[in-house]
ZAMARGU-4260 file (C-alpha; in steps of 0.2 Angstrom, whole numbers, plus 5000, padded with zeros to 4 digits):
<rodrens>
0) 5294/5985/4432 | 5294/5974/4416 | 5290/5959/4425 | 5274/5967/4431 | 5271/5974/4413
5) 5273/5955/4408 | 5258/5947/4420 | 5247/5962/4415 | 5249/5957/4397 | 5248/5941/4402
10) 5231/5945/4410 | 5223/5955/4395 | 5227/5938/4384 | 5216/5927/4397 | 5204/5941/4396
15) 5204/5942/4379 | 5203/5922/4375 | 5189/5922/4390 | 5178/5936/4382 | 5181/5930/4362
20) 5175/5912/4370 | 5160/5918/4377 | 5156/5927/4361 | 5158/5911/4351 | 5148/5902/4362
25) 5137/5914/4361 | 5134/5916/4344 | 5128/5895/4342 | 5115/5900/4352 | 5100/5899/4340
30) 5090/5917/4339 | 5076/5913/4327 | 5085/5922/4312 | 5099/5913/4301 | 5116/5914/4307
35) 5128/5904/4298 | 5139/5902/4317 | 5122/5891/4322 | 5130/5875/4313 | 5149/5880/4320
40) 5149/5866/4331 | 5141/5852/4320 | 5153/5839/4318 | 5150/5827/4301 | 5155/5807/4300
45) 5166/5810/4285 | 5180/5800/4278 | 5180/5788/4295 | 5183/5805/4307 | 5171/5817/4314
50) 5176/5834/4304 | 5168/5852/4308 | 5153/5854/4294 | 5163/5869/4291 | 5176/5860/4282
55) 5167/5849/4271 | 5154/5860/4265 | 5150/5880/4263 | 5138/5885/4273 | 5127/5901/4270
60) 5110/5911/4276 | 5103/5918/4260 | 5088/5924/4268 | 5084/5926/4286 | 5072/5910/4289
65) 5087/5900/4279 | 5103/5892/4280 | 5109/5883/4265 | 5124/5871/4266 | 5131/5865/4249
70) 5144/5849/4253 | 5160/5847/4243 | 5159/5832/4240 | 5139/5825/4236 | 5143/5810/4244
75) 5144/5818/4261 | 5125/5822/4259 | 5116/5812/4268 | 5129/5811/4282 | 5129/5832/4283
80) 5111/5832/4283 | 5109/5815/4297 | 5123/5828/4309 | 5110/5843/4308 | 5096/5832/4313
85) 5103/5824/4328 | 5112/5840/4333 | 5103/5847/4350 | 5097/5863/4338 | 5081/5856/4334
90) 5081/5860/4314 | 5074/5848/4302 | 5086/5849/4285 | 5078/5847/4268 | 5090/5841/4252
95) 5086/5838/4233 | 5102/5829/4232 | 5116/5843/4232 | 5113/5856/4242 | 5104/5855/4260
100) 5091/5866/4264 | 5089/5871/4284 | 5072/5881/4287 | 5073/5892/4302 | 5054/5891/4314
105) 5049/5904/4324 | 5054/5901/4342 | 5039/5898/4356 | 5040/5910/4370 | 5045/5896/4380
110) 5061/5890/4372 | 5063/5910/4370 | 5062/5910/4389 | 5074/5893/4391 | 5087/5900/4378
115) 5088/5915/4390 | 5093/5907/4404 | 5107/5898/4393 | 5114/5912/4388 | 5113/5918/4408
120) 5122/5904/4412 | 5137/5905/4395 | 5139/5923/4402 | 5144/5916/4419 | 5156/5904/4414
125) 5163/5917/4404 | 5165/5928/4420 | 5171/5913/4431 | 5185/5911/4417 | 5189/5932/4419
130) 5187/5931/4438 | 5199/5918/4438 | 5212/5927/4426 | 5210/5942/4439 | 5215/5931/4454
135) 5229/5925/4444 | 5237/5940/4440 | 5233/5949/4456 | 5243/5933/4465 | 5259/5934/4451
140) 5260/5953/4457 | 5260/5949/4473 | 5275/5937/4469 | 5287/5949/4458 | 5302/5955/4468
145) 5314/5972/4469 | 5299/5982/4465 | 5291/5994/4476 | 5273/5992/4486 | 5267/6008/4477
150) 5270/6000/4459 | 5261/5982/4465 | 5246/5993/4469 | 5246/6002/4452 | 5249/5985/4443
155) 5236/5976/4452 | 5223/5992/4450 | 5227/5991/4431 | 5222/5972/4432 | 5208/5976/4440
160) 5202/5989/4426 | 5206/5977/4413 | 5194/5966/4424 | 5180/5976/4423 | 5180/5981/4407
165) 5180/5963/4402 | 5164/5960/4413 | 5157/5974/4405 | 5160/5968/4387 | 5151/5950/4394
170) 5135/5958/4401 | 5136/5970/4382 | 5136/5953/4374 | 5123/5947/4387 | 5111/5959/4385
175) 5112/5960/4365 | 5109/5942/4362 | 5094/5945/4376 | 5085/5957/4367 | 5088/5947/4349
180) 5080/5931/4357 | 5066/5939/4364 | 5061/5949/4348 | 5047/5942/4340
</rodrens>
């Protein structure tokens, strides 16, 4: 029985991994509102490496059209500010010299309209990813020896509840980052 206890386990991890990833993605997708996670996966030229913009500066949204992202070190300026513009996020960076301001426009029905269909298309891979753990866990069962039919059946229907919750949690996510996008 502990063997089948270990593969479900191992299944709500790939679950798990599969749902928070999702989320992250999730969470870069631009909403018209500040969100420090926008700028998560900006990487900066700094010090001859590409570095996460999270580790050379603080990054804050002290009002809901504005992200502010104050460097550590001033000479990283420019090359914090060069990242932001050639990112895919379409924002336009502003800085007096220490701290970069990033103003957040109003998105246009169409981009509203495209970013949905990203999302759509995050959610799936994140369902691919759980389906995928499912399969896995389901063929692992399968595989475990000296224990009765009866307790495969339970194990596999417990894998396959652990499933649906996880979908479930997806479409959640799914449907609140929707209805945030298309708020005007």
């Amino acid at each position: 029985m502990s063997e089948l206890s270990d593969v479900t386990k191992h299944v709500k991890g790939l679950l798990g991994k599969a749902v928070d990833n999702t989320r992250r993605e999730l969470a870069t997708i631009r909403s018209g509102k500040a969100s420090t996670s926008l700028l998560d996966t900006i990487k900066v030229d700094a010090y001859g490496q590409s570095t996460p913009l999270s580790q050379v500066a603080g990054i804050a949204a002290p009002e809901p059209r504005l992200l502010t992202v104050q460097p550590w070190d001033k000479s990283l300026v420019s090359a914090i500010e060069k990242a932001i513009q050639s990112s895919d996020l379409g924002l336009n960076p502003a800085n007096d010299g220490t701290l970069i301001r990033i103003p957040i426009p109003q998105l246009t029905e169409e981009r509203r309209r495209d970013l949905v269909k990203v999302i759509r298309q995050l959610a799936e891979e994140g369902k691919i990813a759980i389906r995928h753990a499912r399969t896995d866990g389901m063929s692992k069962t399968k595989k475990v020896e000296h224990v009765s039919d009866d307790d495969k059946r339970h194990e596999e229907k417990d894998i396959q509840k652990v499933h649906d919750d996880a979908i479930k949690q997806i479409d959640d996510l799914v449907k609140i980052k929707e209805e945030e996008i298309m708020e005007v």
